[in-house]
TIVOKE-866250 format. One record per atom (N, C-alpha, C, O): chain; atom name; x, y, z. Coordinates in nm, 3 decimals, always signed. Example, Ala and Ser with C-alpha at 12.3 -4.5 7.8 and 13.67 -1.06 7.14 Angstrom:
BEGIN
<r><chain>A</chain><name>N</name><east>+1.319</east><north>-0.569</north><up>+0.780</up></r>
<r><chain>A</chain><name>CA</name><east>+1.230</east><north>-0.450</north><up>+0.780</up></r>
<r><chain>A</chain><name>C</name><east>+1.320</east><north>-0.330</north><up>+0.780</up></r>
<r><chain>A</chain><name>O</name><east>+1.424</east><north>-0.332</north><up>+0.846</up></r>
<r><chain>A</chain><name>N</name><east>+1.285</east><north>-0.225</north><up>+0.708</up></r>
<r><chain>A</chain><name>CA</name><east>+1.367</east><north>-0.106</north><up>+0.714</up></r>
<r><chain>A</chain><name>C</name><east>+1.290</east><north>+0.003</north><up>+0.787</up></r>
<r><chain>A</chain><name>O</name><east>+1.341</east><north>+0.114</north><up>+0.804</up></r>
END
This chain:
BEGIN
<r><chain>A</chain><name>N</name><east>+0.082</east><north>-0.118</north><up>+0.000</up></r>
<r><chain>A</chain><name>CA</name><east>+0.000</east><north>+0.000</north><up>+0.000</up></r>
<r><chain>A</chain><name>C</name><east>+0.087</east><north>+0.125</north><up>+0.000</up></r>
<r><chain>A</chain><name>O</name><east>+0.070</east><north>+0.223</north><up>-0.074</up></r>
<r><chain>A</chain><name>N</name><east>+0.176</east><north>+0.112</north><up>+0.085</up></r>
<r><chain>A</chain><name>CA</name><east>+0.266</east><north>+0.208</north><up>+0.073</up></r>
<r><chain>A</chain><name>C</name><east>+0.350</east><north>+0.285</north><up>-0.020</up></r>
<r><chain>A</chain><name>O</name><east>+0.388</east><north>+0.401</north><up>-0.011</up></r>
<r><chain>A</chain><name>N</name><east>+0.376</east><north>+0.180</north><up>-0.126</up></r>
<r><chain>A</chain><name>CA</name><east>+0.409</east><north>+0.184</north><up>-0.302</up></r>
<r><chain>A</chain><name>C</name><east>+0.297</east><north>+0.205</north><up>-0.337</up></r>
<r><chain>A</chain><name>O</name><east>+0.323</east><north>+0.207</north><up>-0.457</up></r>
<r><chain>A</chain><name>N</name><east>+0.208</east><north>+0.219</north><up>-0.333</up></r>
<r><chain>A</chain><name>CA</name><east>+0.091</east><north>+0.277</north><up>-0.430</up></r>
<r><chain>A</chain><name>C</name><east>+0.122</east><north>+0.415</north><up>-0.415</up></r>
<r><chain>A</chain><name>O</name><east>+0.160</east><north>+0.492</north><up>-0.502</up></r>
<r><chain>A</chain><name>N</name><east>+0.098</east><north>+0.440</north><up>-0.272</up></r>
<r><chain>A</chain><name>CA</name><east>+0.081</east><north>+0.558</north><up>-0.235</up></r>
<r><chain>A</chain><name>C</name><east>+0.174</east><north>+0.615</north><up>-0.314</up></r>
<r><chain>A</chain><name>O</name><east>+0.149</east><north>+0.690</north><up>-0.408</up></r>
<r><chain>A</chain><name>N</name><east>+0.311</east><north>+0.570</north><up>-0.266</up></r>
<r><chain>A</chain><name>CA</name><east>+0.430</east><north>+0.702</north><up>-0.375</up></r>
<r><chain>A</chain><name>C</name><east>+0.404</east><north>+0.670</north><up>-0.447</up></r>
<r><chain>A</chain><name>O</name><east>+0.329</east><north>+0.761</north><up>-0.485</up></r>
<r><chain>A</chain><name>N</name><east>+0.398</east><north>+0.570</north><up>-0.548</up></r>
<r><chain>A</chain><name>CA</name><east>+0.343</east><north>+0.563</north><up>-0.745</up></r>
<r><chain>A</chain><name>C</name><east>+0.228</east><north>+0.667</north><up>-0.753</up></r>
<r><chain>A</chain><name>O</name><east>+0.239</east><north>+0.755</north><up>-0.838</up></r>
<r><chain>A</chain><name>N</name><east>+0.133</east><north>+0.664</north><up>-0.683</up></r>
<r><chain>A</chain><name>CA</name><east>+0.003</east><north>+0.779</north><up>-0.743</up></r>
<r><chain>A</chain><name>C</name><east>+0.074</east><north>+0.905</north><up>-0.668</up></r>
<r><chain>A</chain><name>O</name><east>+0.118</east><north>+0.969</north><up>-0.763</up></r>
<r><chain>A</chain><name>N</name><east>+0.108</east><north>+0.972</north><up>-0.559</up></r>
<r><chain>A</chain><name>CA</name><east>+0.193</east><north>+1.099</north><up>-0.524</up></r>
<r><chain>A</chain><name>C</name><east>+0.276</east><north>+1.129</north><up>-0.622</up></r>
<r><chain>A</chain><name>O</name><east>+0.289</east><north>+1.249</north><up>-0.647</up></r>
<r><chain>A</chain><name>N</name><east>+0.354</east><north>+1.031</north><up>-0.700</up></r>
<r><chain>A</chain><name>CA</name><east>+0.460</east><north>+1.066</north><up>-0.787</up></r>
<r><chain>A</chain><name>C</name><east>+0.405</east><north>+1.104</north><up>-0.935</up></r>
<r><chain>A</chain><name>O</name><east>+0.482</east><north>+1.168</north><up>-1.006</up></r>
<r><chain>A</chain><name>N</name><east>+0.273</east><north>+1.068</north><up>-0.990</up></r>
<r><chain>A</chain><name>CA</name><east>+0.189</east><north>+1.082</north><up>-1.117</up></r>
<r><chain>A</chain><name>C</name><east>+0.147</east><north>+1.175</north><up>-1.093</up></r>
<r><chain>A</chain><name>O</name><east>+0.148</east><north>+1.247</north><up>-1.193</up></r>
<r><chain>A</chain><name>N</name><east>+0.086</east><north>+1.243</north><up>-0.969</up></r>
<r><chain>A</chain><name>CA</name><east>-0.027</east><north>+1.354</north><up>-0.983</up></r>
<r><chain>A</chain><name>C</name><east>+0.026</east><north>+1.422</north><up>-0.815</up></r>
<r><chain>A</chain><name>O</name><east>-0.001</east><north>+1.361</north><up>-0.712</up></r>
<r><chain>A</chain><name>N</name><east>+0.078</east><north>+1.511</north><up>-0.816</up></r>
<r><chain>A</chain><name>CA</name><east>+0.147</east><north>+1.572</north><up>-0.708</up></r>
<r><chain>A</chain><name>C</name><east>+0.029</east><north>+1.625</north><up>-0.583</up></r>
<r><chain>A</chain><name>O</name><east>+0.061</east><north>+1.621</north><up>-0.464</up></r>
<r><chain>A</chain><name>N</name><east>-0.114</east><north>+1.676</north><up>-0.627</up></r>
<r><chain>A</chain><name>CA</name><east>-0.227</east><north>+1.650</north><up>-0.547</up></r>
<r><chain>A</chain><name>C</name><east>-0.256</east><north>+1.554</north><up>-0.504</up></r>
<r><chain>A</chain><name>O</name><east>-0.331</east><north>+1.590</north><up>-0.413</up></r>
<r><chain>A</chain><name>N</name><east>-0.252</east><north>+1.436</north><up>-0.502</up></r>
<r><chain>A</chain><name>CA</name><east>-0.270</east><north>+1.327</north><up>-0.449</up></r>
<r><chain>A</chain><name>C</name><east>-0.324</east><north>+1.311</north><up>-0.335</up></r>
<r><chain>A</chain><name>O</name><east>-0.439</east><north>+1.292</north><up>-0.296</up></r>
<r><chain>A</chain><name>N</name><east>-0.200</east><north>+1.324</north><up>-0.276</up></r>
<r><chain>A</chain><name>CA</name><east>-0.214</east><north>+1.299</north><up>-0.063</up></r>
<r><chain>A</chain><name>C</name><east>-0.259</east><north>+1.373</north><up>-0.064</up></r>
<r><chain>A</chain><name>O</name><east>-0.328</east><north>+1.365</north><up>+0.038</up></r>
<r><chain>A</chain><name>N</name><east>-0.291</east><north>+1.516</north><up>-0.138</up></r>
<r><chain>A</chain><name>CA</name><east>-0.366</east><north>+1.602</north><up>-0.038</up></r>
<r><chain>A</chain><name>C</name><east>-0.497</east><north>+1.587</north><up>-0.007</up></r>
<r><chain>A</chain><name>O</name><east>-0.557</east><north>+1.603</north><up>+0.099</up></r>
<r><chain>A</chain><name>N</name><east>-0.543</east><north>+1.545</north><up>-0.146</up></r>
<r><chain>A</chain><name>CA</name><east>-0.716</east><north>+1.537</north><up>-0.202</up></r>
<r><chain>A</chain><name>C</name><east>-0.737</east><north>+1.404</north><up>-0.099</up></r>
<r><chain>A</chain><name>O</name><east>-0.807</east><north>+1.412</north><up>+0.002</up></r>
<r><chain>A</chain><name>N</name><east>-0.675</east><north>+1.295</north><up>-0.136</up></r>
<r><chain>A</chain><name>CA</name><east>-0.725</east><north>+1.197</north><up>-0.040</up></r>
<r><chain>A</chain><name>C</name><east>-0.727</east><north>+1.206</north><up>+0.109</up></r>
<r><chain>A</chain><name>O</name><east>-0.809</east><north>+1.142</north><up>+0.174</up></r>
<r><chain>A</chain><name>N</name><east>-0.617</east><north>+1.303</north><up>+0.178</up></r>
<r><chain>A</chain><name>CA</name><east>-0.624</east><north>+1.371</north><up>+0.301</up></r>
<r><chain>A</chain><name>C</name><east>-0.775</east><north>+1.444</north><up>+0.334</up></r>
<r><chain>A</chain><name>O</name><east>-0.842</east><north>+1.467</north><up>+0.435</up></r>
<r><chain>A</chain><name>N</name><east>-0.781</east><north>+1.456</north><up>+0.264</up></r>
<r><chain>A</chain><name>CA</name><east>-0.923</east><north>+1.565</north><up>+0.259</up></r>
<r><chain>A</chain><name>C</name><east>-1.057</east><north>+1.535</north><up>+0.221</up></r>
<r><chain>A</chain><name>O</name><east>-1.143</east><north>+1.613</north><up>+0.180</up></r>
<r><chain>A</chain><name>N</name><east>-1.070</east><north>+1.342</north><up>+0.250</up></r>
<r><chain>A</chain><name>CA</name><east>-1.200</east><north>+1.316</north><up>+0.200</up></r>
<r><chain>A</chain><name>C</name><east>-1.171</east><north>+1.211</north><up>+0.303</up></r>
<r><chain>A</chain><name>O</name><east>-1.062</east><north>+1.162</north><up>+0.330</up></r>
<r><chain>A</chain><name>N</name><east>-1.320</east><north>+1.178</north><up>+0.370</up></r>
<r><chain>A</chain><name>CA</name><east>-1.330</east><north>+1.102</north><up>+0.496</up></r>
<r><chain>A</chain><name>C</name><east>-1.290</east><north>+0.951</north><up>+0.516</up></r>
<r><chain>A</chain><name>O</name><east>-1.335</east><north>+0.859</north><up>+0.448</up></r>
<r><chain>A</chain><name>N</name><east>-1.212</east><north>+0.940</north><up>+0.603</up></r>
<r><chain>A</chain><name>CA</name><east>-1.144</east><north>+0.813</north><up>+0.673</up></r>
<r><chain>A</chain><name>C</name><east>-1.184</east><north>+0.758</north><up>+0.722</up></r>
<r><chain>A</chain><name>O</name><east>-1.301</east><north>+0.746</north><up>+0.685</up></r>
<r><chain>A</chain><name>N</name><east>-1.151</east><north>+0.682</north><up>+0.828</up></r>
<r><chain>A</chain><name>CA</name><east>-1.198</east><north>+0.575</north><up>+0.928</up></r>
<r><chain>A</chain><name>C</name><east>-1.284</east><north>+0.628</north><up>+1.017</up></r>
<r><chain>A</chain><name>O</name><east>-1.283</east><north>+0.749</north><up>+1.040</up></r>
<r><chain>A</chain><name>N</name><east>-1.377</east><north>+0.535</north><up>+1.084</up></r>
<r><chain>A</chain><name>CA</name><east>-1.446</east><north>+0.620</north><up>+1.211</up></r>
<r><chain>A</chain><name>C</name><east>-1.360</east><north>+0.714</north><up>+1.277</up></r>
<r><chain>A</chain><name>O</name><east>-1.382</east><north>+0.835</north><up>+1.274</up></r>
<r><chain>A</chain><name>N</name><east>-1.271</east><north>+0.666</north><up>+1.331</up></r>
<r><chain>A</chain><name>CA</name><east>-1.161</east><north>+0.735</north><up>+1.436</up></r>
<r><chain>A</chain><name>C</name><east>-1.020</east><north>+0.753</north><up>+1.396</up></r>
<r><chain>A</chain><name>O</name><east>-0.949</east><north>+0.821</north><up>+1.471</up></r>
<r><chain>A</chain><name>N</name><east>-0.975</east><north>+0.707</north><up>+1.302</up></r>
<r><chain>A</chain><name>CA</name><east>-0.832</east><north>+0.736</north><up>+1.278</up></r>
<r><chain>A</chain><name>C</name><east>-0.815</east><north>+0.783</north><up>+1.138</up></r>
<r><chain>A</chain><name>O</name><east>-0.903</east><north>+0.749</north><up>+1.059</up></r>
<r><chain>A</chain><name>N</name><east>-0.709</east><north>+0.861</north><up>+1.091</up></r>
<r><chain>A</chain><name>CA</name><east>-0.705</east><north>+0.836</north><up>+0.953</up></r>
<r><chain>A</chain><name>C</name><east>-0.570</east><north>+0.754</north><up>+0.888</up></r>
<r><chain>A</chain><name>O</name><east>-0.476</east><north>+0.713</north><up>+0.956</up></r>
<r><chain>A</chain><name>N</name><east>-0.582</east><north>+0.741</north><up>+0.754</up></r>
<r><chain>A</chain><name>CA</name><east>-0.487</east><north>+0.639</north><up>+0.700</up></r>
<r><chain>A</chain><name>C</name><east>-0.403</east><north>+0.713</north><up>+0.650</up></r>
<r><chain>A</chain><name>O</name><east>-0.306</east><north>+0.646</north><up>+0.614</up></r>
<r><chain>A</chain><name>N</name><east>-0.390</east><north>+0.854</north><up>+0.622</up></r>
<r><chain>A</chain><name>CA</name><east>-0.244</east><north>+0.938</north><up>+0.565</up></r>
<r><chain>A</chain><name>C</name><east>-0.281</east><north>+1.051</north><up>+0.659</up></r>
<r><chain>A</chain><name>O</name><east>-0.394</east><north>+1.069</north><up>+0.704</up></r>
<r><chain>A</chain><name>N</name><east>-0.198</east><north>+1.109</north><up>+0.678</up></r>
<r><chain>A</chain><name>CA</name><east>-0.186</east><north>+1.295</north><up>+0.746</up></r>
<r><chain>A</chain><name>C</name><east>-0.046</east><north>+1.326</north><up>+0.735</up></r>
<r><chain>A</chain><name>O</name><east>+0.030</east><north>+1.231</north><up>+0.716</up></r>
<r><chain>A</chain><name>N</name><east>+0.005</east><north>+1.446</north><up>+0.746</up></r>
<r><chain>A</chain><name>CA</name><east>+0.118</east><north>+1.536</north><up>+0.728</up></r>
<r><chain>A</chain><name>C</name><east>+0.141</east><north>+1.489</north><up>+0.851</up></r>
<r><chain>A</chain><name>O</name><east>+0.254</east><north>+1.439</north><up>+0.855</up></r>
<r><chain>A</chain><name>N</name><east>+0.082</east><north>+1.483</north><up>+0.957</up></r>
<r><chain>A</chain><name>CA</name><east>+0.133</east><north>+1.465</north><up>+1.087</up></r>
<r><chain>A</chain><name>C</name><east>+0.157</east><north>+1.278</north><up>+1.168</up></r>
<r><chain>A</chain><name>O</name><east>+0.045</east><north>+1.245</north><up>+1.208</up></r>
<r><chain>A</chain><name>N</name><east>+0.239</east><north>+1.189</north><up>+1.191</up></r>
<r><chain>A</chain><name>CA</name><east>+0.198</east><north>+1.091</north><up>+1.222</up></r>
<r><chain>A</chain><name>C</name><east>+0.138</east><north>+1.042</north><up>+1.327</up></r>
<r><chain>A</chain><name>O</name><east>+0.112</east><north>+0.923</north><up>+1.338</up></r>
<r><chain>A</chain><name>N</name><east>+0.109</east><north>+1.138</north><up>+1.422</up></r>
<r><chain>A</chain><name>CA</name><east>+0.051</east><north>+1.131</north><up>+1.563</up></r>
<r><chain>A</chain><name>C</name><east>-0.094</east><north>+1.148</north><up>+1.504</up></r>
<r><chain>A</chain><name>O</name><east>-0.177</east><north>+1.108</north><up>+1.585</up></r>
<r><chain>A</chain><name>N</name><east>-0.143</east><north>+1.190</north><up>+1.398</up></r>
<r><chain>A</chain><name>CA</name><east>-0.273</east><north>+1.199</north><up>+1.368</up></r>
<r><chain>A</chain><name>C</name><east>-0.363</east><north>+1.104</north><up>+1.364</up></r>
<r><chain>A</chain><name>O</name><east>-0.478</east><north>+1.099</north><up>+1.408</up></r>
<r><chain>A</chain><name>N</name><east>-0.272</east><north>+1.000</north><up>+1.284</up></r>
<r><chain>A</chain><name>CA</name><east>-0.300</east><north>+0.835</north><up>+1.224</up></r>
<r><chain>A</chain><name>C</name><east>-0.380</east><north>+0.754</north><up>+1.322</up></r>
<r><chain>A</chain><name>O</name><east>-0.484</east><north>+0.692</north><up>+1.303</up></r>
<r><chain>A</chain><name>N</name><east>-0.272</east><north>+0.776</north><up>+1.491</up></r>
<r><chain>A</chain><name>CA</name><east>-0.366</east><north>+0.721</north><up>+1.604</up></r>
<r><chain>A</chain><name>C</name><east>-0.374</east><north>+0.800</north><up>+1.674</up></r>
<r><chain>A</chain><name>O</name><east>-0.277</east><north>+0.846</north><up>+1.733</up></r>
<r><chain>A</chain><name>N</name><east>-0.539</east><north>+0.854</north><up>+1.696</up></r>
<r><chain>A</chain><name>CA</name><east>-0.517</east><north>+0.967</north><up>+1.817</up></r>
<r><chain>A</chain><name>C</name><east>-0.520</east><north>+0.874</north><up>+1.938</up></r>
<r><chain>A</chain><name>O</name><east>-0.557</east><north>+0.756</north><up>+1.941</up></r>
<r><chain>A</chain><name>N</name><east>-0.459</east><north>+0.974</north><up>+2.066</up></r>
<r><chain>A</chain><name>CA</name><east>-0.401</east><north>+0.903</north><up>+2.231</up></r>
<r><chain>A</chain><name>C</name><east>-0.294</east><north>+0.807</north><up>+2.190</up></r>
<r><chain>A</chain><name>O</name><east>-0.218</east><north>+0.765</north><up>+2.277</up></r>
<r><chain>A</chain><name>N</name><east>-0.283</east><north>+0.770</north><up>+2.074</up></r>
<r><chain>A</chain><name>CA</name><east>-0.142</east><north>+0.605</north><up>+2.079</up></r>
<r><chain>A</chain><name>C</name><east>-0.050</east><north>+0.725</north><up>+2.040</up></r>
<r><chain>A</chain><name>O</name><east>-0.051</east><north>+0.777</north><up>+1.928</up></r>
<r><chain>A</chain><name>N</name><east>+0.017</east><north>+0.757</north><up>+2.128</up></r>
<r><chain>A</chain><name>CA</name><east>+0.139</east><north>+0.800</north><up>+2.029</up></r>
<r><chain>A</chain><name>C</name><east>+0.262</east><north>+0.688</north><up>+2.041</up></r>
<r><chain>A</chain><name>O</name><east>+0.365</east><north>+0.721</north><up>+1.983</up></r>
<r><chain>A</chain><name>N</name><east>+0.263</east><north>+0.574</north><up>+2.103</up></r>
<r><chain>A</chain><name>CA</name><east>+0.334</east><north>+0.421</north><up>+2.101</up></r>
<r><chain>A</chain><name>C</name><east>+0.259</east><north>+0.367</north><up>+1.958</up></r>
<r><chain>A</chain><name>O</name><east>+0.336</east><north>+0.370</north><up>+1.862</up></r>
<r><chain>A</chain><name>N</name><east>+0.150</east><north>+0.327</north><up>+1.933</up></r>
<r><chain>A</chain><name>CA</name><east>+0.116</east><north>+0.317</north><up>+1.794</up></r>
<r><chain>A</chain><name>C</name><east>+0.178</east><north>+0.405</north><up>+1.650</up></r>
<r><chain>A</chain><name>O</name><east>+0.188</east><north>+0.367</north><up>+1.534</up></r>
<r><chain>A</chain><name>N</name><east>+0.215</east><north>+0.543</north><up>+1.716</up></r>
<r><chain>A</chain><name>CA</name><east>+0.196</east><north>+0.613</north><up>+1.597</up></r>
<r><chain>A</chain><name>C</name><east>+0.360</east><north>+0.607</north><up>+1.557</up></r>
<r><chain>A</chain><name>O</name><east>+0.412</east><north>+0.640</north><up>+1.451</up></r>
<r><chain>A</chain><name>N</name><east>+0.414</east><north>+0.562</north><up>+1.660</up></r>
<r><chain>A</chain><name>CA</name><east>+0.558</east><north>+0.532</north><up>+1.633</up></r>
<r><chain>A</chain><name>C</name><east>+0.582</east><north>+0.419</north><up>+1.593</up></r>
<r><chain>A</chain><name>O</name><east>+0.664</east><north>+0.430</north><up>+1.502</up></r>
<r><chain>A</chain><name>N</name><east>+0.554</east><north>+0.309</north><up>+1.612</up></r>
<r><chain>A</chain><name>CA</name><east>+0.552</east><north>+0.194</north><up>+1.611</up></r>
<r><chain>A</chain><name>C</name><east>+0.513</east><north>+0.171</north><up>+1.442</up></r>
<r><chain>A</chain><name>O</name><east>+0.569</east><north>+0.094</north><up>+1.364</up></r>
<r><chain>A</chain><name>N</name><east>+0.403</east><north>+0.262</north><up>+1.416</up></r>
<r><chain>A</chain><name>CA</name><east>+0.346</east><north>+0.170</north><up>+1.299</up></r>
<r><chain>A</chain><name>C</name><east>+0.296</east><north>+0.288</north><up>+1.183</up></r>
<r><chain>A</chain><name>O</name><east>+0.203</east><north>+0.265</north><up>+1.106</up></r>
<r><chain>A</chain><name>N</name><east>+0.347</east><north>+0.372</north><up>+1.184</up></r>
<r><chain>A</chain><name>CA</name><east>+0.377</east><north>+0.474</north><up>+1.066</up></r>
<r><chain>A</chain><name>C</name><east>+0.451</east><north>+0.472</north><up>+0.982</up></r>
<r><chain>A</chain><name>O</name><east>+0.556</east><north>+0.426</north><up>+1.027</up></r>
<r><chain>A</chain><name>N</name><east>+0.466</east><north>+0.507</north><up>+0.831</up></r>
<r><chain>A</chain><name>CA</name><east>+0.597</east><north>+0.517</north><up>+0.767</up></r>
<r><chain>A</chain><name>C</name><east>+0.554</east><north>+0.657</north><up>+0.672</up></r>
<r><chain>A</chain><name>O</name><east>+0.447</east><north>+0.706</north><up>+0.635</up></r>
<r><chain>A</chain><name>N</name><east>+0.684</east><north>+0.688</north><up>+0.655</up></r>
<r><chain>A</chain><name>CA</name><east>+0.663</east><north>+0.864</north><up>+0.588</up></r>
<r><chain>A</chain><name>C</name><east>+0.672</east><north>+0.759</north><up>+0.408</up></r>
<r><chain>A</chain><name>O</name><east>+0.740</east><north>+0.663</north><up>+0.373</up></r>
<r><chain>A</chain><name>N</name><east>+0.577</east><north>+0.832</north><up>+0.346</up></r>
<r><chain>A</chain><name>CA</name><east>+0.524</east><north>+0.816</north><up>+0.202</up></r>
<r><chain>A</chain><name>C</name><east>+0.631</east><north>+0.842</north><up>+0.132</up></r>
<r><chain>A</chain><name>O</name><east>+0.708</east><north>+0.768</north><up>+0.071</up></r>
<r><chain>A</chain><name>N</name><east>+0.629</east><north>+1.001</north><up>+0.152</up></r>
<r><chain>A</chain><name>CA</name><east>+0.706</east><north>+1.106</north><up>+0.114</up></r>
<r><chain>A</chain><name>C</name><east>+0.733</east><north>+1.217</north><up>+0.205</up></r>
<r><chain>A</chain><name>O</name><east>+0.656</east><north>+1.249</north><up>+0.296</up></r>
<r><chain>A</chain><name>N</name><east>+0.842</east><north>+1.273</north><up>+0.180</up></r>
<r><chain>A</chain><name>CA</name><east>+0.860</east><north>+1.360</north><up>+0.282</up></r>
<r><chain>A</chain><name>C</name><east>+0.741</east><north>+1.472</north><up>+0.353</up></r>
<r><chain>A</chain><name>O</name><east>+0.721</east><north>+1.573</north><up>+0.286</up></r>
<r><chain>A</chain><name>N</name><east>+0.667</east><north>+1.460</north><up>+0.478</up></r>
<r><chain>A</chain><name>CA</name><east>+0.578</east><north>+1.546</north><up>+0.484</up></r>
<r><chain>A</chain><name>C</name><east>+0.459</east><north>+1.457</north><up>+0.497</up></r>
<r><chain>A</chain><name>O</name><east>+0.360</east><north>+1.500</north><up>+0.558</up></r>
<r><chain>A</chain><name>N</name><east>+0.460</east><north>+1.332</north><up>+0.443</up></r>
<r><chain>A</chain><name>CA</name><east>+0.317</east><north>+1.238</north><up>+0.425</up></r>
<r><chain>A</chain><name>C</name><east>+0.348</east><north>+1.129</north><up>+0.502</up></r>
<r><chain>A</chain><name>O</name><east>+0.459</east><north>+1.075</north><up>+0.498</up></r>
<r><chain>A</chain><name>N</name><east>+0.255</east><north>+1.091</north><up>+0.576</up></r>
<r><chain>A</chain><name>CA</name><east>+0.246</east><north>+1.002</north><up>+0.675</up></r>
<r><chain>A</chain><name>C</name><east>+0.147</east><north>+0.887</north><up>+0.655</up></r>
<r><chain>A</chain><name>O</name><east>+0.033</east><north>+0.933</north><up>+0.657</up></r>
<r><chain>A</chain><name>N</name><east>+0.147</east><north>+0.742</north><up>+0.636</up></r>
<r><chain>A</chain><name>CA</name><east>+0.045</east><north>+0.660</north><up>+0.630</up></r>
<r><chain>A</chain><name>C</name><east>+0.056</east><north>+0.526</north><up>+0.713</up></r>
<r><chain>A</chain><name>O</name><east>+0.146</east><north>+0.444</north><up>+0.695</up></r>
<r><chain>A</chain><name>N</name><east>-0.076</east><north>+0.507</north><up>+0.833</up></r>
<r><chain>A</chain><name>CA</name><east>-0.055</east><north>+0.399</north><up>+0.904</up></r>
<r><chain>A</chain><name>C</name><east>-0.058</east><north>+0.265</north><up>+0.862</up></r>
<r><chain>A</chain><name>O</name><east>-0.122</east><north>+0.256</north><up>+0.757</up></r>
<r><chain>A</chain><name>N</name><east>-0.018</east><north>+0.165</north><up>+0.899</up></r>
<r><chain>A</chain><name>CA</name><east>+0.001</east><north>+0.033</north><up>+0.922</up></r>
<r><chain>A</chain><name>C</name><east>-0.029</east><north>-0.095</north><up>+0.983</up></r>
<r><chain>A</chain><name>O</name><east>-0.012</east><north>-0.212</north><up>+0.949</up></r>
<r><chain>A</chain><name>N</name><east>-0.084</east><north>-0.029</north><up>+1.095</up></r>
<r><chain>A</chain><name>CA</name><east>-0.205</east><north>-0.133</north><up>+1.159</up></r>
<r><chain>A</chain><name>C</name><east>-0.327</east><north>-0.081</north><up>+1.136</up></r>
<r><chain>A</chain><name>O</name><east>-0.356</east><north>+0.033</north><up>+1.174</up></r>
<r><chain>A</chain><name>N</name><east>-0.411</east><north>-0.159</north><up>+1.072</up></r>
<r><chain>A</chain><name>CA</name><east>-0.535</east><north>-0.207</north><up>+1.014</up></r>
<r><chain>A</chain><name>C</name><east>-0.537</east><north>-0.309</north><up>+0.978</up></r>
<r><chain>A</chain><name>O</name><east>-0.441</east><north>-0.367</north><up>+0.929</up></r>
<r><chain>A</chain><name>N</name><east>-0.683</east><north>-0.369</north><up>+0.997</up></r>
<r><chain>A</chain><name>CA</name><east>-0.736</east><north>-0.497</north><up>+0.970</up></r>
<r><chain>A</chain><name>C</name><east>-0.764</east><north>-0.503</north><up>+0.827</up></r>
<r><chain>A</chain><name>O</name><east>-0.779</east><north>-0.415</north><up>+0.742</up></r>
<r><chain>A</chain><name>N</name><east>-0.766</east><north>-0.653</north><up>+0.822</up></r>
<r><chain>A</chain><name>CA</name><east>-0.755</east><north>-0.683</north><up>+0.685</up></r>
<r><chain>A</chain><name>C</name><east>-0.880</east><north>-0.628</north><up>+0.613</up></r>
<r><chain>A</chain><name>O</name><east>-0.889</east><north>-0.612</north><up>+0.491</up></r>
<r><chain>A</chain><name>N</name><east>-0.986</east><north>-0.600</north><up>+0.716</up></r>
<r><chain>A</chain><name>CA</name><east>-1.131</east><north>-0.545</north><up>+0.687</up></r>
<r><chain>A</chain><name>C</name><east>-1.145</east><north>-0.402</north><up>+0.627</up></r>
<r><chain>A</chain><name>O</name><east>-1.212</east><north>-0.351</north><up>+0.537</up></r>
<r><chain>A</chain><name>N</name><east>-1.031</east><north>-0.349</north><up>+0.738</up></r>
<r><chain>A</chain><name>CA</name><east>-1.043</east><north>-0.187</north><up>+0.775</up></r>
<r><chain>A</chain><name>C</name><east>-0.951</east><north>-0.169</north><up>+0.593</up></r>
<r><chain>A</chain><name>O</name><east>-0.986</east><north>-0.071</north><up>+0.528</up></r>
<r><chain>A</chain><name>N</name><east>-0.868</east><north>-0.241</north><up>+0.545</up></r>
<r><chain>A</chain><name>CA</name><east>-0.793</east><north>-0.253</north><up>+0.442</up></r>
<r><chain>A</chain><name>C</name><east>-0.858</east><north>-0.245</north><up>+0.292</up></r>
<r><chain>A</chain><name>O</name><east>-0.785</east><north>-0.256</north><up>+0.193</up></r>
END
């Protein structure tokens, strides 16, 4: 998922933003500029299980195969 992400960021430079900006999970989201965003209160999650996209873009890693 994470290679998608940079393959479509790298085609169309709006990307992360537009998808930043259209609704996520009940409670968490799956990209933000910020990685503490991803899990709010976990900031042990948000370390644990974040990886930067691209510089500036943040997308989590634990989710269920459902939530997926």
């Amino acid at each position: 998922m994470t290679t998608l992400f940079k393959l479509l960021s790298q085609e169309d430079n709006s990307f992360l933003e537009r998808f930043a900006s259209r609704k996520h999970g009940r409670k968490r989201r799956y990209l933000a500029k910020d990685k503490y965003d991803l899990y709010p209160g976990r900031r042990d999650l948000a370390e644990e299980n974040s990886v930067e996209v691209v510089p500036g873009w943040w997308i989590g890693t634990n989710y269920s195969r459902k939530n997926i």
